[in-house]
C-alpha positions in Angstrom: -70.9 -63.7 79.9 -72.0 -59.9 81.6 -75.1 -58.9 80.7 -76.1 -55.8 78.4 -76.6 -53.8 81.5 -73.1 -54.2 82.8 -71.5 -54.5 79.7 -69.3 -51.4 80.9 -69.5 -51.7 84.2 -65.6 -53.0 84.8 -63.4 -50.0 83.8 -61.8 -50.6 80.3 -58.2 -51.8 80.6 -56.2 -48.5 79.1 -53.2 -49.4 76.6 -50.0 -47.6 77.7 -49.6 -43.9 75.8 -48.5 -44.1 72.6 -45.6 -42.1 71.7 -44.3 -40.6 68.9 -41.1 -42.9 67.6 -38.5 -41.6 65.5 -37.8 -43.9 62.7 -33.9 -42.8 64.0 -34.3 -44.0 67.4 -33.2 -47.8 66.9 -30.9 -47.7 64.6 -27.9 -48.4 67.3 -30.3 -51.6 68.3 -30.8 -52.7 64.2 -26.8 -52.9 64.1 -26.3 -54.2 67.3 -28.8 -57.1 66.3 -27.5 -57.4 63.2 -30.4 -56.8 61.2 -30.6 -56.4 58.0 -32.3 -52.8 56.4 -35.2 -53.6 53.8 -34.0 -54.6 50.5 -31.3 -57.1 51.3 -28.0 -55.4 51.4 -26.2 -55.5 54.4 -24.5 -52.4 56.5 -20.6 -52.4 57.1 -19.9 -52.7 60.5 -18.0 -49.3 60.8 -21.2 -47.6 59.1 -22.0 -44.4 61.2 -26.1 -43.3 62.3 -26.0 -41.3 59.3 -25.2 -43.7 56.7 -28.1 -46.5 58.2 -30.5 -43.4 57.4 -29.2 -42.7 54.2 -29.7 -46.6 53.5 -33.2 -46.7 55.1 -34.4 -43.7 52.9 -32.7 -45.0 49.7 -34.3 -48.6 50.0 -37.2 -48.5 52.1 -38.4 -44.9 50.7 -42.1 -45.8 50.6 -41.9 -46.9 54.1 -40.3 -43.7 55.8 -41.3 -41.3 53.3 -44.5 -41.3 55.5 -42.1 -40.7 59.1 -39.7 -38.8 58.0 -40.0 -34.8 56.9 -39.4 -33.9 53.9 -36.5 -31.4 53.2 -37.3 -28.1 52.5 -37.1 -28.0 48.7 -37.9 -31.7 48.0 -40.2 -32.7 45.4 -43.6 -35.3 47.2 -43.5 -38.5 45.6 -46.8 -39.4 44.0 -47.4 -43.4 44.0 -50.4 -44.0 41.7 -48.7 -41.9 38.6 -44.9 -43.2 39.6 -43.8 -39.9 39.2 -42.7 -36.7 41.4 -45.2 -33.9 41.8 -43.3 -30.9 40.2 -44.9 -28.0 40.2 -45.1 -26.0 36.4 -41.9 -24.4 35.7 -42.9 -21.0 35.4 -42.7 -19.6 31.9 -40.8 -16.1 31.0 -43.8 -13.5 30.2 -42.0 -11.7 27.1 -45.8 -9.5 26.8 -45.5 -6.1 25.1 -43.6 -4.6 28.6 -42.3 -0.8 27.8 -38.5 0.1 27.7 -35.2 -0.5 25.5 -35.0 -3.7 26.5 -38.2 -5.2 25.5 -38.0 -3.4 22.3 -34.7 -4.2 21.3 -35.8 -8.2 21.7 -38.4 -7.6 19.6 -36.3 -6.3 17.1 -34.1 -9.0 17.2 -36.6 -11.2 17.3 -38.2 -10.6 14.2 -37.6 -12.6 10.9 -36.2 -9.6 8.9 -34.2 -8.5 11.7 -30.5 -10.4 10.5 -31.3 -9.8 6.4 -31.9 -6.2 7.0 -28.2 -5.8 9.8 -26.3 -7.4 6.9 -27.9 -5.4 4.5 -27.1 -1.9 6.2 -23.6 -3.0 6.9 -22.7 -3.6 3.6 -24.3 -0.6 2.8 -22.0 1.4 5.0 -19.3 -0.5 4.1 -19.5 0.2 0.6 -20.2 3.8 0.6 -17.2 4.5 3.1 -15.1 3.1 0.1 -16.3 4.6 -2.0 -16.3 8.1 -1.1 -12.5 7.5 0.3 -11.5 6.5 -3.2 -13.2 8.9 -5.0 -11.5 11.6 -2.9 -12.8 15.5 -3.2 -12.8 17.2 -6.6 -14.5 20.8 -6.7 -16.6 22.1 -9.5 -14.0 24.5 -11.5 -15.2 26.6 -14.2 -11.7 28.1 -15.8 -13.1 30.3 -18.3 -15.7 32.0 -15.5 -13.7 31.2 -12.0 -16.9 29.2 -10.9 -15.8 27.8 -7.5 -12.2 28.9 -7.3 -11.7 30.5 -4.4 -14.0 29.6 -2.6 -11.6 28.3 0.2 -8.9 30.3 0.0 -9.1 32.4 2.5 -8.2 36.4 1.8 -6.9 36.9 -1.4 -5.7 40.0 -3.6 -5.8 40.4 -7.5 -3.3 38.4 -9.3 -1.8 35.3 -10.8 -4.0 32.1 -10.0 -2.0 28.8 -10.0 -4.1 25.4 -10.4 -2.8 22.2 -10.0 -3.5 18.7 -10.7 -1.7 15.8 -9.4 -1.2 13.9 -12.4 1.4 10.9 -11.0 2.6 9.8 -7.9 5.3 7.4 -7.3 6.1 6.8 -3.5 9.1 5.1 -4.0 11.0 7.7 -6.5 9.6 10.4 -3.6 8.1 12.8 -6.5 4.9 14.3 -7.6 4.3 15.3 -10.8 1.4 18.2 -11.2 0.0 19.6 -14.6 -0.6 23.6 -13.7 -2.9 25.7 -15.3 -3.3 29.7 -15.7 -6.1 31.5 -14.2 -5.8 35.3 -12.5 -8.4 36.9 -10.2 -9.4 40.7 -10.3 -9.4 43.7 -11.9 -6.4 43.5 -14.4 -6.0 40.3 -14.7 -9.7 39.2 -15.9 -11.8 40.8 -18.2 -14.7 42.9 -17.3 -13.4 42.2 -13.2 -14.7 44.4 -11.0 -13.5 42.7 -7.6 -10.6 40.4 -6.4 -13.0 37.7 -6.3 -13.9 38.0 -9.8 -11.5 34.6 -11.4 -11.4 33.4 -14.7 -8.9 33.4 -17.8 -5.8 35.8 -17.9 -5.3 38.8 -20.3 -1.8 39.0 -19.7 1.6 37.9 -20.7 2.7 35.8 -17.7 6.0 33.5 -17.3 6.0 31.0 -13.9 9.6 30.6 -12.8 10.0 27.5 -10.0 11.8 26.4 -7.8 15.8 27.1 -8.3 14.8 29.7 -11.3 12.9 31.9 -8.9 15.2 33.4 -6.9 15.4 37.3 -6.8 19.1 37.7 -7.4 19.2 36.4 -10.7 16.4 39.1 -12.0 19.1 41.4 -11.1 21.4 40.7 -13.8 20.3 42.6 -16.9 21.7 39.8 -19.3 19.0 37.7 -17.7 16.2 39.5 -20.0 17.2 37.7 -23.0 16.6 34.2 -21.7 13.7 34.5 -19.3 11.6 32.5 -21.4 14.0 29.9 -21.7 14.1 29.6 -18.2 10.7 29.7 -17.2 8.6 26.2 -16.3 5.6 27.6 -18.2 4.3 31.0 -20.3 0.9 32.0 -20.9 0.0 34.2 -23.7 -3.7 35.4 -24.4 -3.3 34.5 -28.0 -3.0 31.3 -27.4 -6.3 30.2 -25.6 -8.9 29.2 -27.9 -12.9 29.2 -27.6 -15.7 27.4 -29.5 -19.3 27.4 -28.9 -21.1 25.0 -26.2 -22.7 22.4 -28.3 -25.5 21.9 -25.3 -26.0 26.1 -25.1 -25.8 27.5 -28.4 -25.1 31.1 -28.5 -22.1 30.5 -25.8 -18.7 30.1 -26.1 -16.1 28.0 -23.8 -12.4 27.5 -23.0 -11.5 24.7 -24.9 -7.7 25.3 -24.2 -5.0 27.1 -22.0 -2.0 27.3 -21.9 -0.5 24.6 -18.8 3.0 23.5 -17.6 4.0 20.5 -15.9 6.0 20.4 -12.6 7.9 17.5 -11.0 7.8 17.9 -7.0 10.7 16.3 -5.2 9.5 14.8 -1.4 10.9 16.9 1.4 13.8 15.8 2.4 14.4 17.5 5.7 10.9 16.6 7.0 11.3 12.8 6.0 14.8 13.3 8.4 12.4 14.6 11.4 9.3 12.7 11.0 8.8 9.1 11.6 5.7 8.8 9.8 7.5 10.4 6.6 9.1 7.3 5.0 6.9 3.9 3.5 7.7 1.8 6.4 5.0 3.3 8.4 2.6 2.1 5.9 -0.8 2.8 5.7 -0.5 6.0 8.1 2.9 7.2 6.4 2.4 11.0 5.4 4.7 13.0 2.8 4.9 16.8 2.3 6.7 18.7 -1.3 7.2 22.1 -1.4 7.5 24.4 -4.6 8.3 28.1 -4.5 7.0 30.4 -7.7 7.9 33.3 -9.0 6.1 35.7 -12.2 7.1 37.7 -14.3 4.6 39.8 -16.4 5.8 40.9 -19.7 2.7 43.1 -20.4 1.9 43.6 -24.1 5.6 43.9 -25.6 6.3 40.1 -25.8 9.6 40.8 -28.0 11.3 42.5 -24.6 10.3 40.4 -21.6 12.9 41.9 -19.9 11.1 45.6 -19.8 8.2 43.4 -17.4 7.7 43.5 -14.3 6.9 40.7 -11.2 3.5 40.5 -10.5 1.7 39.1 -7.6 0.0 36.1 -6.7 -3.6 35.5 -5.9 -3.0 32.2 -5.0 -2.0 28.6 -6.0 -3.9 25.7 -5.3 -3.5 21.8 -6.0 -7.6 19.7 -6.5 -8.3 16.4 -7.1 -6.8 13.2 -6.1 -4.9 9.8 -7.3 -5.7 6.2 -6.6 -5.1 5.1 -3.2 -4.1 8.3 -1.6 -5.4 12.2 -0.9 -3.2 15.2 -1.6 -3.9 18.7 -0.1 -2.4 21.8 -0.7 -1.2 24.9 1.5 0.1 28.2 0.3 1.2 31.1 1.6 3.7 33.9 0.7 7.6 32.8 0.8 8.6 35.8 2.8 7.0 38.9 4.2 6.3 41.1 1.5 7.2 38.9 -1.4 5.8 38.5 -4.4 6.8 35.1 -4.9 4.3 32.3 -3.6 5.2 29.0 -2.1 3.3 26.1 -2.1 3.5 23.0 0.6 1.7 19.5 -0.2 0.8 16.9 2.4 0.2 13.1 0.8 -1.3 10.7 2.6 -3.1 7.1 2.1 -6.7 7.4 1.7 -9.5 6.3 4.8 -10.4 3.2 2.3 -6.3 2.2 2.2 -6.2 2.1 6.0 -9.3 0.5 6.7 -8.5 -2.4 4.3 -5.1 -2.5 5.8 -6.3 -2.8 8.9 -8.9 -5.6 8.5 -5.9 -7.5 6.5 -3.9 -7.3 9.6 -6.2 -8.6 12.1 -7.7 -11.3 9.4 -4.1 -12.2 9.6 -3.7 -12.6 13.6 -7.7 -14.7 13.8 -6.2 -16.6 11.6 -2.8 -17.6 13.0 -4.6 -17.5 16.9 -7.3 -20.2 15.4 -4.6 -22.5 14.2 -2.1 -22.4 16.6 -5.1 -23.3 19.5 -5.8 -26.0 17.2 -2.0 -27.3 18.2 -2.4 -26.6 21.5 -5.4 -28.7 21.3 -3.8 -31.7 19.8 -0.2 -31.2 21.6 -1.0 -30.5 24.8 -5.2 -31.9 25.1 -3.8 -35.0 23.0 -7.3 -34.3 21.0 -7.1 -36.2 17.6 -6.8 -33.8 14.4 -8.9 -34.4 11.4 -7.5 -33.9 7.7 -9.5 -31.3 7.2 -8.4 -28.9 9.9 -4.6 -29.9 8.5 -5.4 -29.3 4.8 -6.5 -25.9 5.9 -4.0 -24.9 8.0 -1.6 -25.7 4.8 -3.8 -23.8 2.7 -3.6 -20.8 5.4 0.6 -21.2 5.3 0.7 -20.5 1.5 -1.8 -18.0 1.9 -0.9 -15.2 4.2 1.7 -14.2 1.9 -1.0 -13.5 -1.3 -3.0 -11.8 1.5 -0.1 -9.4 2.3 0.0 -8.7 -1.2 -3.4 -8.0 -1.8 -2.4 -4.4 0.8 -3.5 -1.6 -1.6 -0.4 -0.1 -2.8 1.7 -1.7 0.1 5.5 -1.2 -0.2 8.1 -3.8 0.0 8.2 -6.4 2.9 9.5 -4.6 5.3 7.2 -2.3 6.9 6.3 -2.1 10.5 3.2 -3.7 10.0 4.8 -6.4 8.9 7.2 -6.5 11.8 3.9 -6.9 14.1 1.8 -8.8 11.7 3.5 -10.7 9.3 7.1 -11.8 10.2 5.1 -13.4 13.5 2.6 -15.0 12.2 3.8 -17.0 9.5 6.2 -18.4 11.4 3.8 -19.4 14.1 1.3 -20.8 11.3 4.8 -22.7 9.5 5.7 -24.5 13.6 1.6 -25.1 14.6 1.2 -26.8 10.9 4.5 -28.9 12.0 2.8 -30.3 15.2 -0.7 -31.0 13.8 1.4 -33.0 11.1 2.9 -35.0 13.9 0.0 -35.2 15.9 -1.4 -37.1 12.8 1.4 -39.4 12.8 1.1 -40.3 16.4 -2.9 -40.3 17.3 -3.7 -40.5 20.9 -4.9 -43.6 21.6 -8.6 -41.9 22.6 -9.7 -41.9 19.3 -13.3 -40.3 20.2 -12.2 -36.8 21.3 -11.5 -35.5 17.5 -11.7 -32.1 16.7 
């Protein structure tokens, strides 16, 4: 036994270097010695370098996780809590950060945010019909020519025409309008000092339309003795009637004037031309009447009409509106020079008719799109249908035709809309309805994929 003293006196026996091993480096020697990897299961013979490792990291992790990197990405491996180390996913900072964007998810964010959207779009919804059904009717004051021409345009002193559109029938292709009698300017309305002064007539007129106011027949002197016979409508002074305002005593109204009524045939040569002038191009189809005028003013001697003269228009105008459709007016002298007036009207559905026309034929198309995917679905997916989706698809067959009925004023079948809408989709809705049924009748055999 050495002393203390020597205890270190022979040099210390040196252990080769240690090196740094792989825990790859063997694996040709662990198959060639058929070893088995940690955790019992045993490696194919054909299995490449890359499949040992894959094995000796799957069942020996806790043994190489120590060797062997980690990737870059990995997640360490804590043993004590059984359980990877993920770091905090980091939450999104919503904060109170400045632009659109942040504002308008705080606006949609809030709890009043969907009640108050529907709220305003039923607002606007409503209104929009409203005004387009209620159409445009001016303020007209007869007796003091409040408002008449105000949107006329240049006018002279003379006759004043004012219609209302009293029926409509699309299908007859007529108008009916109720005129009344009005004149503007200085001998033609009391106390009128300017052309723009409108109100009731002082004199003796007679209104001749249409085939009756042509100039060659006033050339005829036996004509005198039958002009009122032939006229559409007379006005006489002596005929309009006032009474005081109840609500302004001391005042007097018109209570009554003299009016005619006037049937207006539909253009025919302008429904020949124009495509959008026949009911087929419902709701944007458009039709125009025109009506010519002629007066005759028989002054003060009433028993002689014929010793009259014409007299001049100031102009003729149609107000108001009908159900489902707006009516505007255009007139203008019938030739240079002429004392006769002619008057054109343009019809057209109202912005209400065409929007709810509209939404009817794309409610149409969602629904025929919805129900033949749901065929596709159980056709071609083999997806199992439920009763429900076939008792509603039924009820959708029977219903597209009450929908196209519910069209505002809608012509026949037959339209172009229904061409594009209609016609195609109820026979798409009739065949999808015919596969769902047999879809029913032979269920795939996957009963867990219903829909």
């Amino acid at each position: 036994m050495p002393s203390p003293g020597n205890l270190y006196s022979e040099p210390p026996v040196s252990s080769p270097p240690r090196t740094a091993v792989s825990p790859l480096s063997n694996l040709s020697s662990i198959y060639e010695s058929d070893a088995i990897p940690l955790g019992g299961y045993p490696l194919e013979p054909q299995a490449s370098t890359a499949s040992l490792a894959s094995t000796l990291v799957r069942y020996n992790t806790s043994e190489v996780s120590d060797r062997v990197p980690l990737r870059r990405g990995s997640v360490p491996y804590d043993e004590d809590s059984e359980k990877y180390d993920t770091p905090p996913r980091r939450q999104k900072q919503h904060g109170n950060g400045r632009g659109f964007y942040p504002w308008l998810r705080r606006v949609r964010e809030h709890r009043w945010f969907t009640p108050v959207l529907l709220t305003a779009i039923f607002a606007v919804v409503f209104l929009v019909a409203l005004l387009s059904f209620l159409g445009y009717r001016g303020s007209i004051d007869l007796a003091n020519g409040t408002g008449m021409a105000s949107d006329v345009g240049e006018q002279k002193a003379g006759v004043v025409l004012w219609g209302t559109v009293t029926d409509l029938d699309v299908e007859a292709s007529s108008v009916n309008i109720r005129w009344t009698f009005a004149g503007c300017g200085p001998g033609f309305v009391e106390n009128a000092t300017k052309v723009t002064d409108c109100g009731s007539l002082i004199r003796n007129i007679t209104i001749f339309a249409n085939e009756n106011a042509t100039l060659a027949k006033f050339e005829d002197s036996t004509m005198g003795g039958t002009l009122k016979e032939a006229g559409a409508g007379s006005f006489d002074p002596a005929d309009v009637i006032w009474a005081q305002n109840p609500t302004s005593p001391g005042k007097v109204r018109l209570t009554y004037t003299p009016q005619f009524e006037l049937d207006m045939a539909f253009d025919w040569e302008e429904g020949r031309d124009d495509a959008y002038a026949d009911d087929r191009a419902y709701p944007f189809d458009a039709y125009h009447a025109f009506s010519t005028f002629l007066a005759w003013d028989a002054g003060q001697n009433t028993s002689a009409p014929e010793q009259g003269t014409f007299s001049p228009f100031s102009f003729v105008k149609i107000t108001g509106s009908v159900p489902n459709y707006v009516v505007s007016s255009l007139d203008y002298p019938t030739l240079d020079d002429d004392v006769r007036r002619t008057i054109r009207l343009r019809i057209t559905r109202s912005n209400a008719v065409r929007a709810f026309a509209i939404v009817i034929f794309i409610t149409n198309w969602a629904i025929t799109l919805v129900i033949l995917y749901a065929a596709i679905l159980a056709s071609v997916y083999r997806k199992a249908v439920m009763g429900e989706v076939f008792v509603v698809t039924i009820t959708a067959l029977f219903a597209l035709p009450v929908i196209r009925d519910a069209m505002p004023g809608a012509p026949s079948f037959g339209t172009y809309s229904d061409a594009l809408g209609y016609f195609l989709c109820l026979p798409i809705v009739a065949v999808s309805s015919a596969i769902l049924l047999m879809c029913m009748l032979h269920p795939p055999k996957d009963t867990s994929k219903i829909h």
